[in-house]
C-alpha positions as CSV (number, residue, x, y, z in Angstrom):
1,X,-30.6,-9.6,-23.2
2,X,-28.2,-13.0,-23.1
3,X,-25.7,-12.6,-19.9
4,X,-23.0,-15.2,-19.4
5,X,-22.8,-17.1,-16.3
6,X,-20.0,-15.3,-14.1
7,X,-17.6,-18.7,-14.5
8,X,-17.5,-18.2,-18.0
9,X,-17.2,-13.7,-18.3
10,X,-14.2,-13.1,-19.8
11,X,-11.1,-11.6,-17.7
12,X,-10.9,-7.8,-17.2
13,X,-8.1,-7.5,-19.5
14,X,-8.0,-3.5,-18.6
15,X,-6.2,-4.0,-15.5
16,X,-3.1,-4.7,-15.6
17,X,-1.4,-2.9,-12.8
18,X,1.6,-4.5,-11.4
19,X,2.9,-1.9,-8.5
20,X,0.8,0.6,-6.2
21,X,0.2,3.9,-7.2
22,X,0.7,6.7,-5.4
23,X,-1.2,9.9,-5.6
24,X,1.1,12.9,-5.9
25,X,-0.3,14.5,-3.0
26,X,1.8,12.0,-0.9
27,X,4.9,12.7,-2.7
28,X,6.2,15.8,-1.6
29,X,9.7,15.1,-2.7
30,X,8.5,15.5,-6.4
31,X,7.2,19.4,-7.1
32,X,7.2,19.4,-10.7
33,X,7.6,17.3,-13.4
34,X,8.7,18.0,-17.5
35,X,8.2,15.2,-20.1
36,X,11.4,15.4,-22.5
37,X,11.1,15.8,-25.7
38,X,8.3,17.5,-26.6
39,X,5.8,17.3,-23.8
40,X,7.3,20.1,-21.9
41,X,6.0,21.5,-17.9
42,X,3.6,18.6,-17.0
43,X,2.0,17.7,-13.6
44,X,2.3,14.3,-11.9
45,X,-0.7,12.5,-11.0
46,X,0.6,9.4,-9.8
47,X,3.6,7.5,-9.6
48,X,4.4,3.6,-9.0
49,X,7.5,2.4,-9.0
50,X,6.6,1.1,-12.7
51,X,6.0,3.9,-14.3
52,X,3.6,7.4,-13.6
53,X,0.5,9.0,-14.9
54,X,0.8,12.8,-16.1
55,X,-0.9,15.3,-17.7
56,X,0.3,18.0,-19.8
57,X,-1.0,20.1,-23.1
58,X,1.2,18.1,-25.5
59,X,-0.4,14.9,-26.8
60,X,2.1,12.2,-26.9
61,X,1.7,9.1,-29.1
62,X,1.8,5.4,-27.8
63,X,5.6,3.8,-28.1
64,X,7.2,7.7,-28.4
65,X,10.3,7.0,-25.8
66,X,10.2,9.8,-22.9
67,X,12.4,10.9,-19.9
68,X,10.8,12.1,-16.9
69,X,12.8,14.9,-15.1
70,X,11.1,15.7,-11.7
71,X,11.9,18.9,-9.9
72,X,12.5,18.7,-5.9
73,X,14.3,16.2,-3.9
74,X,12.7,12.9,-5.5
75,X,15.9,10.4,-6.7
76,X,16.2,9.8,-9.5
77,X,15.9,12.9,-10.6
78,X,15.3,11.9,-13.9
79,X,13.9,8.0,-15.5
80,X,13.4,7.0,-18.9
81,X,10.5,5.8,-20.1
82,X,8.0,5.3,-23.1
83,X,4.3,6.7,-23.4
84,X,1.9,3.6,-23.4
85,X,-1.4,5.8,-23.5
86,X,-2.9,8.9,-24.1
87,X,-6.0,10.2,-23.3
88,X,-7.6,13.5,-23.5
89,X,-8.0,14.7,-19.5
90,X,-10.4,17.7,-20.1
91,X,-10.7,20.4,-22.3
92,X,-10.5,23.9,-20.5
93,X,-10.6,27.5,-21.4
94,X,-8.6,29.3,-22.5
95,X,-5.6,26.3,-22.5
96,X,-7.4,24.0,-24.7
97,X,-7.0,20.5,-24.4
98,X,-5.0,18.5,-21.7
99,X,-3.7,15.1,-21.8
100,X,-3.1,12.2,-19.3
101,X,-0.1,10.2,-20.6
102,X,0.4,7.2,-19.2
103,X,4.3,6.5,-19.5
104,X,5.9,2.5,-18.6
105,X,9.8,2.9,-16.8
106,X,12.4,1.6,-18.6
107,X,13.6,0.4,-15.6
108,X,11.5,0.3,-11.9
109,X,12.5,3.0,-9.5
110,X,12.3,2.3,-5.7
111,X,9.7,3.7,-3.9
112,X,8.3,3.7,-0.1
113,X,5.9,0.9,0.2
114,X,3.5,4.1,2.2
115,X,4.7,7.0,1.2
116,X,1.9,9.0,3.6
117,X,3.8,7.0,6.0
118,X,7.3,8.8,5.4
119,X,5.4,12.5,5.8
120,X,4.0,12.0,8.8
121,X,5.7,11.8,12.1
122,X,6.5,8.7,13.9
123,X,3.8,8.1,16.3
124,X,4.7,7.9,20.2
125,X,3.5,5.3,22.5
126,X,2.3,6.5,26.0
127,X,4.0,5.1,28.9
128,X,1.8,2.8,31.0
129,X,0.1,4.5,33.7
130,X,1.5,4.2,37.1
């Protein structure tokens, strides 16, 4: 088995995140999400402030342009983007097949840098004892 010496390993070329994401556990101003056209009632995953991960039953080729339209208080309420990947999720019973899309913003949205941070309540500092 040859190995190359770790100066000389090529880049990892498969990340290429620019922004943090953010599970959408911490986002509780977004409570549903719908992929227009065609990917219909989808679930977020995550969300950066470069684009968001979803998954829904409609597979959605790379390059098709896609707006997001999120249900709740989340601004925007709705982003345009375009699908840069697809992959099968899981295959479940008796919905078939769902997909993770993986969709770039046409624009970035602004987004807490710690959005756990914006859930939770301001900590208080106890006064010095006497």
């Amino acid at each position: 088995m040859l190995t190359l010496p770790a100066e000389s390993a090529p880049d990892d070329v498969s990340e290429r995140r620019t922004a943090t994401r953010h599970p959408a556990s911490v986002m509780s101003a977004i409570t549903g999400v719908h992929v227009s056209p065609g990917g219909g009632e989808a679930s977020l995953v995550n969300i950066s402030s470069t684009g968001a991960l979803v998954r829904c039953a409609t597979k959605l080729l790379p390059g098709t342009p896609v707006t997001l339209v999120f249900d709740g208080t989340f601004t925007p309420a709705s982003i345009k983007g375009r699908v840069v990947r697809c992959l099968v999720a899981d295959i479940g019973r008796p919905a078939g097949l769902s997909y993770h899309i993986g969709i770039a913003f046409n624009e970035g949205i602004a987004l807490a840098e710690d959005p756990v941070e914006t859930l939770q309540p301001a900590a208080t500092i106890p006064s010095p004892a006497a």
